[in-house]
C-alpha positions in Angstrom: 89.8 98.1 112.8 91.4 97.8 116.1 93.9 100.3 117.3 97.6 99.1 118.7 97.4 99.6 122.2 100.0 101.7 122.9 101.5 99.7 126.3 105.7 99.4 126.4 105.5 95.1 126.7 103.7 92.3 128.0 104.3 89.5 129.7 102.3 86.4 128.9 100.2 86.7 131.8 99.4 90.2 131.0 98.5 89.7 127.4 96.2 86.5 128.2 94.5 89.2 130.3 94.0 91.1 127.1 92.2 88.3 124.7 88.9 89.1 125.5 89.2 92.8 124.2 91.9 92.1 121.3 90.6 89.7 118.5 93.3 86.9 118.2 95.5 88.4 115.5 96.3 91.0 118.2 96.3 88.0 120.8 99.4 86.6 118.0 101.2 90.2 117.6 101.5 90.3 121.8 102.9 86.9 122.2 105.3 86.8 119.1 106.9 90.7 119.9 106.9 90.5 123.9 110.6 91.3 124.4 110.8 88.3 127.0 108.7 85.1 128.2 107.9 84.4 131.2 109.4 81.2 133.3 107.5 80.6 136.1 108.4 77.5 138.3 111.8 75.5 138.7 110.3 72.1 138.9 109.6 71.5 135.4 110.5 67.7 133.6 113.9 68.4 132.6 114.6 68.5 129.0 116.5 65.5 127.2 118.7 64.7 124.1 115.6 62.8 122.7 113.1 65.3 123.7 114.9 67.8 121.9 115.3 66.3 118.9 111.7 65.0 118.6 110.9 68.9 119.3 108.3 67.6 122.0 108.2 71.7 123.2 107.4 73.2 119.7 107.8 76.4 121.4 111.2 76.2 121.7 112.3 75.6 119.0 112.3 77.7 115.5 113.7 75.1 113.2 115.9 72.1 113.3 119.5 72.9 114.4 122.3 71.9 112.2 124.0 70.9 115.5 121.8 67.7 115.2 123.7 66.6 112.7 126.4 66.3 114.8 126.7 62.6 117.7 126.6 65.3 120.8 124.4 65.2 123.5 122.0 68.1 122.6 121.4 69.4 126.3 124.3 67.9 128.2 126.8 68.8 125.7 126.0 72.5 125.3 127.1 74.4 128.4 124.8 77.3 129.7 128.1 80.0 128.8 128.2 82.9 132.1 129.6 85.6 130.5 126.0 85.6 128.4 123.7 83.9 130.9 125.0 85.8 134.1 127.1 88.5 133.6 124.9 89.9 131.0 121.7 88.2 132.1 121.5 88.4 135.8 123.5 90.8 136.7 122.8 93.2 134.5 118.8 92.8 134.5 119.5 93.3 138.2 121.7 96.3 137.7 119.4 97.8 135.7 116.1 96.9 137.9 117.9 98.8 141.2 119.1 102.0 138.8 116.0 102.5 136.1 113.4 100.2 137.5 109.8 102.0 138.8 109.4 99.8 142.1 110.4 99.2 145.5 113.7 98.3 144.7 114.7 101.1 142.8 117.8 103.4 143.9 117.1 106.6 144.7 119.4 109.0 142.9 121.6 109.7 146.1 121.8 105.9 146.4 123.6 106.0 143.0 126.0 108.7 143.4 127.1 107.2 146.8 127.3 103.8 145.5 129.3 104.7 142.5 131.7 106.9 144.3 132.2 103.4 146.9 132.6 101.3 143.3 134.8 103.7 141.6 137.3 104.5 144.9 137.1 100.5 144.8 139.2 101.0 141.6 142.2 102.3 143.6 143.4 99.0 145.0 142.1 97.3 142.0 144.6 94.7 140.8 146.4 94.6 137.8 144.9 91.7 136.5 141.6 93.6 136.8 142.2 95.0 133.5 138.6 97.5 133.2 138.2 100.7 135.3 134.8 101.0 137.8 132.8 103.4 136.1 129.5 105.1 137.8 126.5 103.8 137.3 125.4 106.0 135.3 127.7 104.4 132.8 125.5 101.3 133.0 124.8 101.3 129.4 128.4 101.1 128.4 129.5 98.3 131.1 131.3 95.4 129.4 131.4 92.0 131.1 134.5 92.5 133.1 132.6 95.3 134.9 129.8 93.0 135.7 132.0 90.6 136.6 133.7 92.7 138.8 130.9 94.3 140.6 129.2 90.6 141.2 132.5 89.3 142.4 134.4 91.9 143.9 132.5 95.0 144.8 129.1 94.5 144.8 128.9 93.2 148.4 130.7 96.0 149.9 129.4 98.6 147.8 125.7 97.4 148.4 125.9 97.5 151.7 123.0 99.9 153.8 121.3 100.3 150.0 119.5 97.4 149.7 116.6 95.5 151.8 118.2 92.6 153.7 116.1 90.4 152.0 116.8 91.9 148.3 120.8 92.2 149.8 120.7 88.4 150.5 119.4 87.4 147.3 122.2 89.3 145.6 124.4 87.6 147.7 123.2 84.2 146.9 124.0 84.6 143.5 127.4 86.2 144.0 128.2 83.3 146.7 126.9 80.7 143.8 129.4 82.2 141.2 132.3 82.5 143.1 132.2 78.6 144.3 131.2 77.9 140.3 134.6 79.8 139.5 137.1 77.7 141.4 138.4 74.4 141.6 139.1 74.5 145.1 135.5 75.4 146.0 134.0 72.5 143.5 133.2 70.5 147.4 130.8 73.2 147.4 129.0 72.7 144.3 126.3 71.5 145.9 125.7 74.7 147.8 126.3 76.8 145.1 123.2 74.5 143.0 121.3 74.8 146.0 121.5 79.1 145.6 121.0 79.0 141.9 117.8 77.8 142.8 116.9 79.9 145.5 118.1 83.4 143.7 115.8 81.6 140.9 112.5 80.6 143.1 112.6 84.2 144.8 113.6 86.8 141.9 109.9 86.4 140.6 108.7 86.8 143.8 111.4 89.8 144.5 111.2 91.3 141.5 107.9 90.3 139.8 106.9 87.4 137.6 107.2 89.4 134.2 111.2 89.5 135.0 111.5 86.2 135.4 113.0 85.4 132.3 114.7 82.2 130.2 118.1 83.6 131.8 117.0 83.5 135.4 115.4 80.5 134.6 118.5 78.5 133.2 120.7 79.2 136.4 119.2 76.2 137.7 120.9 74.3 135.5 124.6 75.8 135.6 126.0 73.6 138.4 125.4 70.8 136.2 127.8 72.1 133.3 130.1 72.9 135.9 130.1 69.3 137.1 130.8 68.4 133.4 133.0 70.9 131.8 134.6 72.0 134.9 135.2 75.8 136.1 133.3 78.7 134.0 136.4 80.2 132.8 137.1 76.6 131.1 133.7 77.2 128.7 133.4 81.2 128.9 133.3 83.0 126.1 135.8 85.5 127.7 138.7 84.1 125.1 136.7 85.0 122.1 135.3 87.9 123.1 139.0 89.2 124.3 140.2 88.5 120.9 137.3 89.7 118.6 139.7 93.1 118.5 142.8 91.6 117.7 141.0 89.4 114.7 138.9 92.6 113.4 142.7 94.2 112.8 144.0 91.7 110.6 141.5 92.6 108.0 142.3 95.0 105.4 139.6 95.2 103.1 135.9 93.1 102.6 137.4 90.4 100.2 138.1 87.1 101.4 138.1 88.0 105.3 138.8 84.6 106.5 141.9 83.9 104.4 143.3 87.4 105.4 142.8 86.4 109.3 144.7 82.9 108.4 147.3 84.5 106.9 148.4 87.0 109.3 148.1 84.2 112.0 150.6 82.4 110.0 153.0 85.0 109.4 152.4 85.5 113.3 153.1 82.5 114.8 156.3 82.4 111.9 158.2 85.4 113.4 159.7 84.6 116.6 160.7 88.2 116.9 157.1 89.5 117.2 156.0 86.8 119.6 158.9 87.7 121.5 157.9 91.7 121.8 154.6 91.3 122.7 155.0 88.8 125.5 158.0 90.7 126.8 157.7 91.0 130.2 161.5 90.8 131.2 163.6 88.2 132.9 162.0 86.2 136.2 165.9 87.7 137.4 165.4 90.9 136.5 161.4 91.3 137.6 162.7 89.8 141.2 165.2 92.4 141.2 162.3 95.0 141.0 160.9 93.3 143.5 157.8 91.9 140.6 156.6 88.1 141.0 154.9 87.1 137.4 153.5 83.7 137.3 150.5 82.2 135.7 148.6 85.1 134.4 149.5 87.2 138.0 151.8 89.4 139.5 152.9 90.2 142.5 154.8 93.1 144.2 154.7 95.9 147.1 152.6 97.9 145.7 148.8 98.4 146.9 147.1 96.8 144.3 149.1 93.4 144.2 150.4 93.4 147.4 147.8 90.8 149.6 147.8 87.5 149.3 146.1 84.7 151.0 148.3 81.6 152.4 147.1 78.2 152.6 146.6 78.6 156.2 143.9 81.1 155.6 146.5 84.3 156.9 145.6 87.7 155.0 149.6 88.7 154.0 151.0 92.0 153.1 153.9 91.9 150.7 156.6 94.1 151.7 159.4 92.6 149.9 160.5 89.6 147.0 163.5 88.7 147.0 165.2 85.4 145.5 168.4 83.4 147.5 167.7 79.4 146.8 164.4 80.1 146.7 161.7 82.8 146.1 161.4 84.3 149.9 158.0 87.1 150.4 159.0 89.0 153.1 155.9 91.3 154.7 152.7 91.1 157.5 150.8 88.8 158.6 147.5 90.5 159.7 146.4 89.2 163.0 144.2 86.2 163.1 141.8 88.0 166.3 141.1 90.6 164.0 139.6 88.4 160.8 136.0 88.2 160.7 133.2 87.2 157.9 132.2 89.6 155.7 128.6 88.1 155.3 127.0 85.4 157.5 124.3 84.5 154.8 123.5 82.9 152.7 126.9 80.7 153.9 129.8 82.0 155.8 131.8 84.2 153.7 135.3 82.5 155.0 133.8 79.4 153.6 134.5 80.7 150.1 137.8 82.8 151.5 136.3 86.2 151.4 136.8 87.9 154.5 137.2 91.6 156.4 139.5 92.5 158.8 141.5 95.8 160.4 144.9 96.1 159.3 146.9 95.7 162.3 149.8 93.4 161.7 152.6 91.7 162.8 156.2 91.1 160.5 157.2 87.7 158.8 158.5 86.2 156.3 156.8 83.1 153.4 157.9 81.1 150.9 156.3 80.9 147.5 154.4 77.6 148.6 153.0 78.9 151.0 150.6 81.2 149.0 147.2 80.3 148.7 145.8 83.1 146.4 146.2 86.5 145.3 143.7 89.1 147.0 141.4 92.0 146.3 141.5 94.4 149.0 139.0 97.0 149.1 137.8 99.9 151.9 135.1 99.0 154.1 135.4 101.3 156.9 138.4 103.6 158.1 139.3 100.6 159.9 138.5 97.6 158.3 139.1 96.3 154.5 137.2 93.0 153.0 139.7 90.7 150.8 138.5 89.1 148.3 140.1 86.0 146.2 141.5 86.3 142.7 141.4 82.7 141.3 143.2 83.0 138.4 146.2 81.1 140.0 145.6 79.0 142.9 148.8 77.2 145.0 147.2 73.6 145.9 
């Protein structure tokens, strides 16, 4: 009888390598229990409604979906969902590559600390629609998808900087440049671009990174622009909504009998007292927030203070709330930081400016917006003594 040979995982190439000394039961054991396939290649015959049905790769498949049963579109109409895909996928297999991985790439313990410290002090201007702290890296374990999303967003190309290889630098860039474009409407002109570095962070992670981490998830990012182009922004498909409320549903059940009912219930009695809807959304009077100097309005706030104070006109000015006030209509009274000073934060893979991300030294001079003139709300966070990069919150966007 053949021993187990005691190896952590294979990839496919690795175990086809092994079928001359394991008899083919072993060969079966190796390619049914390797943790993750391999996906080689981005220029494959895409996969249709009909081919899926008539299970033409049998490999794919485990058994007929009871979606089929439904008139949908069996690719087309089942979006690749990001929080999963990227947030989880890519950026956490790349995450975890630089911190626990043996190669190259692999952060060296001071790396960590240093870039930790950088993403943590981050956390200082974070704004308050940014509702998860920046934990260290050595927290990696316990990151939810906000923190991902953050990092790939937000912090990840400042606190990156000087750690990575410009080539492994630019590659994480490409996919952070892809994802921001992918998470606006008024970057959908460059949707184009953004399939174009899909499929370059695809076509060079194997090559980056090795072949046995090219996985079904870094395969499928290919594909993403074309949900996009169908369903519209990520946050219109994410699974953010569900996962945000998988807390609130979990409390409405009391006991193991009849879960469902108990969740429909409490919904009901819910939605039926005003009172409670009232409490919870309280947020005060638009009159009395502006007399606070506090903006609310779709899902943002505004005010002086350092973490909701910047915001980005549609004349592509960095501003620097000083004051809200309201006469016959909503004035922002503040800094405009000077053009001179505004630079790119990244020249490749595109211009950073081109998807409103910029850096630039605080020196100012004093005016005065109105309400439409405000592009988007920004992140601002610490490059140098000097400088700050901005980056855009799209959860409310002026047109």
């Amino acid at each position: 009888m053949h021993a187990i040979p005691k190896i952590p995982f294979f990839s496919l190439e690795l175990s086809q390598k092994f079928h001359k000394l394991f008899p083919p039961r072993w060969m079966m054991f190796l390619t049914r229990y390797t943790p993750w396939n391999n996906f080689i290649g981005t220029n494959a015959a895409r996969r249709t409604d009909e081919s899926f049905r008539n299970k033409d790769n049998e490999q794919h498949h485990h058994d007929t979906s009871p979606l089929e049963e439904l008139p949908i579109d069996m690719v087309r109409d089942v979006p690749l969902e990001y929080l999963h895909l990227i947030l989880y996928g890519a950026m956490k297999r790349l995450l975890t590559l630089w911190v626990d991985g043996t190669n190259h790439f692999k952060f060296s313990e001071a790396d960590i600390q240093e870039i930790s410290f950088k993403h943590m002090k981050a956390g200082d201007t974070k704004p308050s629609e940014i509702n998860k702290p920046n934990r260290s890296l050595k927290c990696l374990s316990f990151w939810k998808a906000t923190e991902f999303r953050t990092f790939l967003l937000k912090t990840g190309p400042v606190v990156l900087r000087g750690h990575l290889s410009a080539e492994l630098y630019n590659h994480f860039l490409s996919l952070h440049c892809a994802v921001t474009i992918c998470c606006s409407d008024a970057l959908s002109p460059y949707l184009p671009v953004a399939k174009h570095l899909f499929r370059m962070f695809t076509e060079k992670f194997g090559q980056l990174y090795g072949d046995e981490n090219s996985t079904y998830s870094s395969h499928s990012l290919i594909h993403v622009t074309d949900d996009v182009e169908r369903f519209g922004v990520f946050d219109n498909y994410s699974a953010f909504p569900g996962e945000s409320n998988l807390g609130f549903l979990k409390n409405m059940v009391r006991g193991g009998r009849l879960p469902l009912q108990q969740v429909i219930r409490r919904i009901a009695e819910r939605d039926s007292l005003d009172k409670i809807c009232e409490f919870e959304n309280c947020q005060g009077s638009e009159d009395e927030d502006l007399r606070k100097g506090i903006l609310r309005m779709k899902g943002i706030r505004l005010d002086s203070s350092e973490r909701n104070r910047w915001i980005l006109t549609k004349t592509r000015d960095i501003f620097k709330i000083e004051r809200i006030c309201k006469e016959e209509k909503i004035k922002i009274f503040g800094n405009i930081l000077l053009k001179n000073n505004q630079r790119n934060l990244f020249d490749l893979p595109i211009a950073s400016s081109d998807i409103c991300i910029y850096q630039s030294k605080l020196d100012a001079t004093f005016s005065s917006i109105s309400l439409d003139d405000m592009f988007c709300k920004l992140y601002r966070i610490e490059v140098s003594t000097e400088t700050s990069a901005f980056f855009p919150l799209f959860h409310y966007i002026q047109q």
